[in-house]
N, C-alpha and C positions, 0 to 999 in steps of 0.2 A: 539916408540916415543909417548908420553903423547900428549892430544892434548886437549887446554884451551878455550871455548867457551868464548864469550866476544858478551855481547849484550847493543848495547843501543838503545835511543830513540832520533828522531826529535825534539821532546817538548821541549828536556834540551836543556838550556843556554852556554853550558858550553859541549865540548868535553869531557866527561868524558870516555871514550873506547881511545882516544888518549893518555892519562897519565894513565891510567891502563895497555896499551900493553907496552908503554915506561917504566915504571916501571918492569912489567914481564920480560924483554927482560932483566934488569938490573940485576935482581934477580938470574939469571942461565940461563941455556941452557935445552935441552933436553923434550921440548914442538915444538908446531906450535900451533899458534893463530888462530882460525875459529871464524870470524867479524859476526852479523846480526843487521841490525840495523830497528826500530820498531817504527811506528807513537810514541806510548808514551806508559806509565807503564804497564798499563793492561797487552799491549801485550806483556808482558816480559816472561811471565809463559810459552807459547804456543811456544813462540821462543827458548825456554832453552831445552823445551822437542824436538823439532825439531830436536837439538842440538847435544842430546844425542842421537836421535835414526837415525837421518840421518849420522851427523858428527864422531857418535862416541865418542863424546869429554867425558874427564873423570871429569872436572868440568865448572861450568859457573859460570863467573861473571855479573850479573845482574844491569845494571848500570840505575838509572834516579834520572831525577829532578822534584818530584812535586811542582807545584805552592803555591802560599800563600793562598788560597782560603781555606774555609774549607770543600767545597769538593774535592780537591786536597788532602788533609790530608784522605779522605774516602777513594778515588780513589788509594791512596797506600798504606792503610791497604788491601785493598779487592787484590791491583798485590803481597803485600806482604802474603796474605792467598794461593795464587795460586802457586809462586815461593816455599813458605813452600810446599802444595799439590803435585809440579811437584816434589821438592825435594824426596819426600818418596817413590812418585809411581818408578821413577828412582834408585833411592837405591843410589845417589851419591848427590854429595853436590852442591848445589848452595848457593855462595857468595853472597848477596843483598848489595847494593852500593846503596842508596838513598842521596839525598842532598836535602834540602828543601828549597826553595827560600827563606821562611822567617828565615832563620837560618844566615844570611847574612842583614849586614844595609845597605853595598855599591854594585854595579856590583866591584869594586875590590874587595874585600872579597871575595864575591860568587864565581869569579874563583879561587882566592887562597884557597876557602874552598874545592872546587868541586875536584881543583888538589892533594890538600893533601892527600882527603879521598878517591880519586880513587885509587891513589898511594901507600896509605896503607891497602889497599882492597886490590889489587892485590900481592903485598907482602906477605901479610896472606894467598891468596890463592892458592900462589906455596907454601908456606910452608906448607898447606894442604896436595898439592899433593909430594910435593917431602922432607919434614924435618918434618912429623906430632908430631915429640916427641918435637920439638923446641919451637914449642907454648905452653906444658908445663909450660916448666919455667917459664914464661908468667903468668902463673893463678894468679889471686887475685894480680895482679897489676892495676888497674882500667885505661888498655891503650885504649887511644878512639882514633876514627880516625878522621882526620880532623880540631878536636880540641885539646888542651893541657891533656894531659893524668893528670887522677882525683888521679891518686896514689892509695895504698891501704887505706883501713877505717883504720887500725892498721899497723904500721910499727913493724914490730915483731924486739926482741932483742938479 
């Protein structure tokens, strides 16, 4: 049995590890969910590799919410350079799930944004582990998460 690490953070607004496991769970079967949950971004990196190397898990999804500040925007470039680094030394993949407070004008939004893009994070990332040719089809559709998918530049004929 596969087993899907799922990490988030205190700092977010917004359960986002609640509608990414309820999403998974909707997705298939033939995983177990291993939860850690982490003051805020940074420590997202340190908990993934934990992850793999305690739990075994075969992917993490990496969930937060930096603030609107513009060292909130630093602060998850630098968890987003670590989650990359933990990715490689690992050899397996981790999923990065950010949501950004300013990306959102309302607190409704930001939970409707937070839910969508947990939810299609975690989608993607059984498809990773258990339908990787299915993302395929996929390529060069310009599908975002969270927000209305941009389409391709070219609709071919």
């Amino acid at each position: 049995m596969k087993k899907v690490g799922v990490v988030d953070t205190t700092f977010a607004r917004v359960d986002l590890a609640r509608y990414a496991i309820r999403a998974l769970g909707a997705s298939g079967t033939g995983f177990r969910v291993v939860r850690r949950t982490v003051p805020g971004i940074k420590d997202l990196p340190v908990a993934c590799r934990q992850l793999f190397a305690q739990d075994q898990v075969d992917l993490c999804l990496a969930l937060g919410m930096p603030g609107r500040a513009e060292y909130d925007r630093t602060c998850a470039h630098e968890a987003s350079l670590g989650l990359i680094f933990t990715a490689v030394l690992e050899q397996r993949p981790i999923v990065e799930c950010f949501v950004f407070e300013g990306e959102a004008a309302s607190e409704v939004e930001l939970e409707e944004l937070g839910r969508r893009r947990a939810e299609e994070h975690a989608v993607n990332a059984y498809a990773m582990l258990f339908h990787p040719s299915a993302l395929s089809r996929h390529a060069g559709e310009g599908l975002r998460q969270g927000f209305p998918d941009a389409g391709p530049a070219r609709r071919t004929r």
